[in-house]
Residue, then its C-alpha position, 0 to 999 in steps of 0.5 A: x900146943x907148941x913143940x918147945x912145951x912138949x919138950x919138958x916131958x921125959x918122953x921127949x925130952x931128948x928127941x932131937x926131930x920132933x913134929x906135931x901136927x894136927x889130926x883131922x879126925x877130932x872127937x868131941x871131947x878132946x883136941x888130937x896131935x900126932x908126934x912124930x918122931x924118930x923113934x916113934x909116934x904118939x898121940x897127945x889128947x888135949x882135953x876140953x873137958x876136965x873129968x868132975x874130979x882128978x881120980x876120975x881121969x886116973x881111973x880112965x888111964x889105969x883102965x886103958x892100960x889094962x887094956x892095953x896089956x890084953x893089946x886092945x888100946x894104947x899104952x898111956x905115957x903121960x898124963x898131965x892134969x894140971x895142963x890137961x893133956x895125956x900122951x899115948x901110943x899111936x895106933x895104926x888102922x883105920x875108922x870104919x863106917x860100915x862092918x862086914x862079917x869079918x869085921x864083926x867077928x874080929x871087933x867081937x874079939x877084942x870086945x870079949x877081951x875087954x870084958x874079960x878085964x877083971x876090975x872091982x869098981x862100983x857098978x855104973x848107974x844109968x838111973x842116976x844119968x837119967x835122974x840128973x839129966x830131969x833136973x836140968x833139961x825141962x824142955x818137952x822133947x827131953x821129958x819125953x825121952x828121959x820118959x821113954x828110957x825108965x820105960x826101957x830100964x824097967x824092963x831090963x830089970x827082968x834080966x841078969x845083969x851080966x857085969x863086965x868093964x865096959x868102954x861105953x863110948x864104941x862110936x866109929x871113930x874110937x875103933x880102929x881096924x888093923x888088918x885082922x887086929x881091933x883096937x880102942x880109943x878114948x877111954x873116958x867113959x869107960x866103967x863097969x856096967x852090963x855087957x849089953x850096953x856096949x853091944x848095944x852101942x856097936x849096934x846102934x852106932x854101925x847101924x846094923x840090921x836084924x840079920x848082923x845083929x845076930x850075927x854079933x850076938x852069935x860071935x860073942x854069945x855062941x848060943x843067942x836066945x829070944x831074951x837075948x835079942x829083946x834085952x839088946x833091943x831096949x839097951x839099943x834105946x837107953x843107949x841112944x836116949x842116954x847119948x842124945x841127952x848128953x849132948x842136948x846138955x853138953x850143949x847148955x853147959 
């Protein structure tokens, strides 16, 4: 990505100093750049991966602008399918590896935020990524896995399905700690789903123990019962079945 293809865009159109450099933090899915301007920076994704179709990526932009209207993401400026790439508020903070107690409550915060976002979309399936990824990893390991998770989806079925918008994707690097203020990133995945899938997520990935999971479920929760803990538990292993065969697979794409 060059500075002079930047240029054509409105945003930039007129700014004078304009630098971009390279972040080292890199996500899986896309290439980051900071623009630095005079005025202020932004943060351009270049996609490697396209979405399955261009209404998939309209729905991300239209979900993360939602978000960012309750303050809990960046405001999307561009979006250009054709060269695959969008440009977005740069958001100050910083990643973190391990929370505290303060960090949960103020992460649980803007998780509540997020969920609170109304919006009419089809209800995600996670039956259907299951089903899909049968068909095309055949080795032993992922058989097992797929095996285990229906396991885990049928006993999740005993439970309310408490529908909400959902991120999906709460891994380290897409939350930002500012002061007492918690924001997103990388809206791709987001859908609407069962609240527990992204506590669920946030679980696994600062790999919190009994004692901070209850913690979580207090602060978003109030009131944590026994079904509660249980139904986390098996979200805990959809989860990290669901993502561990997305990467077996996106490695055999």
């Amino acid at each position: 990505m060059q500075i002079d293809e930047l240029k054509k865009y409105n945003l930039l159109k007129k700014t004078k100093k304009l630098k971009l450099e390279k972040l080292e933090n890199q996500g899986v899915c896309n290439i980051l750049y900071k623009i630095q301007t005079p005025e202020k920076n932004y943060i351009l994704r270049v996609f490697k991966y396209a979405h399955t179709n261009e209404q998939s990526r309209k729905n991300e932009i239209r979900i993360q602008n939602k978000a960012f209207e309750k303050n809990i993401a960046a405001k999307v400026y561009v979006h250009d399918e054709k060269n695959s790439l969008m440009i977005c508020d740069f958001l100050q903070g910083h990643h973190k590896e391990k929370l505290k107690k303060k960090d949960i409550k103020d992460l649980v915060k803007s998780l509540k935020k997020l969920h609170k976002i109304k919006i009419k979309d089809t209800p995600y399936k996670i039956e259907d990524d299951f089903k899909n990824y049968k068909k095309i990893l055949k080795d032993k390991k992922s058989k097992q896995i797929i095996k285990a998770s229906v396991k885990e989806l049928k006993k999740i079925k005993k439970y309310k399905f408490e529908k909400v918008l959902c991120h999906h994707d709460l891994n380290q690097n897409n939350i930002l700690f500012n002061k007492n203020i918690v924001k997103f990133i990388d809206w791709e995945f987001a859908c609407v789903n069962d609240r527990f899938f992204d506590i669920a997520n946030i679980c696994f990935e600062f790999k919190l123990d009994k004692n901070e999971e209850k913690i979580l479920l207090k602060k978003y929760l109030k009131k944590v019962k026994n079904k509660d803990i249980k139904k986390l538990a098996s979200y805990k292993i959809v989860y990290k079945n669901l993502w561990s065969l997305w990467f077996k697979a996106l490695k055999q794409s």
